[in-house]
N, C-alpha and C positions, 0 to 999 in steps of 0.2 A: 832664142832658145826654144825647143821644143817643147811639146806640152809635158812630156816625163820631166824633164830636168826642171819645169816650175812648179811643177810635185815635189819634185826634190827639195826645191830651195826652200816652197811655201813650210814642207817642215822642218826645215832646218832651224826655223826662226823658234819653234818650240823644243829644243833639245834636250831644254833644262826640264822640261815636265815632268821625266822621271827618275828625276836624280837620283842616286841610291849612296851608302856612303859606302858598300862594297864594291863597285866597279864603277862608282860616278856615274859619269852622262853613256856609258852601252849603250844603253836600253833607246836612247832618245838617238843617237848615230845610229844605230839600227834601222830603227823605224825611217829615219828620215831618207838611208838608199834605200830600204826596200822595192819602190815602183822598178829599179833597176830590172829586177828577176822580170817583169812582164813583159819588157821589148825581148829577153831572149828563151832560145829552148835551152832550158837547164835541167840536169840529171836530179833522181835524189842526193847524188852522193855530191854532186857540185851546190846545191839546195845545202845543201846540210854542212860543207864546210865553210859557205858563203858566212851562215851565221855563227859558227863557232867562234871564227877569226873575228867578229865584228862584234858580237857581246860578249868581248873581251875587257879588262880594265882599260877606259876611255874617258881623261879627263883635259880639257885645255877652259880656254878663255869663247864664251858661247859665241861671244860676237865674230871671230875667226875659227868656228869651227864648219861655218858653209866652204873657207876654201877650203878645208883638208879633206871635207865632203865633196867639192867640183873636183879635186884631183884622184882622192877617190875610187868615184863613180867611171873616169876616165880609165882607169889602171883596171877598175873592175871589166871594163866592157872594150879594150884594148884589142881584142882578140878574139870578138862576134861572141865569144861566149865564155862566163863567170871560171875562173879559176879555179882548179880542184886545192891545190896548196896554198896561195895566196903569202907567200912569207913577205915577198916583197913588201907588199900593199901594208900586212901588219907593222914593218921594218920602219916603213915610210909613215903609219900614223904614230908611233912611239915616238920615232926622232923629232916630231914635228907636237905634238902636244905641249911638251913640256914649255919651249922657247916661247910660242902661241901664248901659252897661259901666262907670261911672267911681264913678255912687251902688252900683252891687251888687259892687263889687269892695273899697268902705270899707267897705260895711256889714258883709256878710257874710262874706267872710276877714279883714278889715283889725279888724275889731271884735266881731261875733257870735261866729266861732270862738274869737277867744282867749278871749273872758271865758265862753265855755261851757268851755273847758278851762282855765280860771284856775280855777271852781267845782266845776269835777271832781277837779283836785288838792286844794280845799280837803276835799272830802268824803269823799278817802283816808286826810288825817290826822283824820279823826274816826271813823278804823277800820271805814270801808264798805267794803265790796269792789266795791260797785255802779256807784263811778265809772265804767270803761269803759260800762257800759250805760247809765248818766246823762246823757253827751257824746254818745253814737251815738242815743239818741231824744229827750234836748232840740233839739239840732243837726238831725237829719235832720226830726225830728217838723215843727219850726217851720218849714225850706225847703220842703219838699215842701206844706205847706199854703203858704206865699207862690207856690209855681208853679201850686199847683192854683187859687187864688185869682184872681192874674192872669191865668189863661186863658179863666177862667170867664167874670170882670169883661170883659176886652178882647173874648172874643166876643161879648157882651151890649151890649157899649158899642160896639164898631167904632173908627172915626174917633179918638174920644172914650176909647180903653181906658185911656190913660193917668193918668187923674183918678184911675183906684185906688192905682197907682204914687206918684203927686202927690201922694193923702190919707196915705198911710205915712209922708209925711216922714223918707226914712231917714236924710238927712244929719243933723238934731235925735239922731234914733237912735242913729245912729252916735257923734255926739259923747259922749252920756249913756252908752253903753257903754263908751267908752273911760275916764272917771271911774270907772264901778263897776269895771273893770278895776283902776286904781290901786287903788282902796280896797280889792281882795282879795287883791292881789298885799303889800299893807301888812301883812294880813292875816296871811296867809301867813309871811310875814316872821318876824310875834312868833312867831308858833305855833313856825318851824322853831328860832329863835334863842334865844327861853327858856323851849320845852317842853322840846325837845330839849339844852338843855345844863345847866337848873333854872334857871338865870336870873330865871326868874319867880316862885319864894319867896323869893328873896334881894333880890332888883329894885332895891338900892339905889346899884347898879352905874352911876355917872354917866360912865362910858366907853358901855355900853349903851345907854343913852337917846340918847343923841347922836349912836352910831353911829344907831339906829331913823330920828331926825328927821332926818337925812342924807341916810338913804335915801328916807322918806319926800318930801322937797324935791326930791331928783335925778329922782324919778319925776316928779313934776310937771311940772317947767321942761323933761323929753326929752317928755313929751306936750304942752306948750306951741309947742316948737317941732317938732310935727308927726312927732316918732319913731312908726316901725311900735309900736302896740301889743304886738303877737305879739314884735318884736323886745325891749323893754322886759323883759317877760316873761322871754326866755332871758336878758339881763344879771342882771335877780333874780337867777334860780338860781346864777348863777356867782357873785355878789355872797354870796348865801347859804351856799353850801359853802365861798368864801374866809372870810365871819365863821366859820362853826363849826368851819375848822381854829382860827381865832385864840384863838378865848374855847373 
C-alpha cells in the first residue's frame, strides 16, 4: 500500500474516538478518508459534498469498519477525481454497516474475546504467568490483522470488498467458538473442583461426578438457547466458588 492508504488505515484503528450518539462513528469515518482529498484536485463543491455524504449517520462493528473504509476510498477515487453526488458510495456504506455490526459484534466480543480469555484462565492454572500477555496478543494480534486485511481486500476489491468478509464466514466462526468455549469452561471446572480440593485421587465421589455432568448439560442447553457466551462464563465462576465452598 501506499503511503496515503496507511494514513488511511493507521486511522481507521481510532474510529471510535468520537463517537457521538447522534450520528455514531461520522465523525471518526470521516477523519479516517480524509488524506484521500490530497492525492487529488478537487473543487469546493466536490470538497463539500465529499463531506456531507460522509458525516452522515455512520454506524457498524469498528473492527470491520477499515473494509468499508478500503472500498470506500476505492469508489471515492475510481474516476481520478472525488464525486460530486456520491449516492452510490452513500448506498453502498448503509447496506453494509448494519450486517458488519451484527456478524462482528458475535463474533468478536460475543465469542472470540471470551474463549480467548476462557484459554488465558486456563493457562494460569497450569502456572504461567503469561496469561495477561496471551489474551492482549492472541486477541489484538488476530483483529488488527482482520482490519488490516479488510482494508486491504475492500480497497483492491472496491464495489466487491465484501467477498473477503463473506469468505470469513464468521457466523460458522462464531458458532464453533462458542462450543470450544463450553468445552474449556468444562475444562476449567475439573481442574478448579478436583485439583483444588484432591477430588481427583479419590474421584470415587458419585456426588462429584453428577455435580460435573450438571454443569456440564446447563452449559449446553444456556448456549442452546442463545445465552451470551461471556455471560455463561461469569455464572461458571460463581458456580465454581459456590461447589468449592461445598466439597
Amino acid at each position: 500500500m501506499n503511503p496515503v492508504l496507511w494514513k488511511i488505515f493507521f486511522r481507521s484503528l481510532f474510529i471510535q474516538s468520537s463517537f457521538n450518539e447522534k450520528r455514531m462513528q461520522n465523525l471518526g469515518f470521516a477523519f479516517t478518508i480524509i488524506p484521500v482529498l490530497g492525492g487529488l484536485q478537487t473543487s469546493d463543491s466536490q470538497t463539500r459534498s465529499f463531506f456531507i455524504r460522509h458525516l452522515q449517520r455512520f454506524n457498524t462493528h469498528p473492527y470491520l469498519a477499515s473494509a468499508i473504509a478500503g472500498s470506500t476510498v476505492k469508489m471515492e477515487t475510481e474516476g481520478g477525481q472525488i464525486s460530486i453526488s456520491g449516492e452510490e458510495i452513500v448506498s453502498f456504506k448503509n447496506a453494509l454497516a448494519p450486517p458488519y455490526a451484527a456478524i462482528g459484534d458475535s463474533f468478536f466480543w460475543g465469542a472470540l474475546r471470551t474463549f480467548v480469555a476462557i484459554s488465558a484462565v486456563l493457562i494460569t492454572f497450569c502456572s504461567s504467568t503469561w496469561s495477561p500477555l496471551a489474551f492482549f496478543f492472541a486477541y489484538g494480534i488476530f483483529h488488527l490483522y482482520i482490519r488490516y486485511q479488510g482494508f486491504r481486500q475492500g480497497y483492491h476489491l472496491g464495489r466487491q470488498g465484501y467477498d473477503y468478509i463473506r469468505s470469513l464466514d464468521m457466523p460458522r466462526a462464531t458458532a464453533q467458538l462458542r462450543w470450544l468455549s463450553l468445552f474449556f469452561i468444562a475444562i476449567l471446572s475439573v481442574q478448579v473442583i478436583f485439583f483444588s480440593s484432591g477430588y481427583l485421587e479419590s474421584g470415587s465421589s458419585l456426588t462429584i461426578r453428577l455435580g460435573l455432568l450438571l454443569l456440564v448439560l446447563t452449559f449446553y442447553y444456556l448456549i442452546r438457547w442463545r445465552v451470551p457466551t461471556l455471560l455463561i462464563f461469569y455464572l461458571a465462576l460463581v458456580m465454581i466458588f459456590v461447589a468449592s465452598i461445598i466439597w
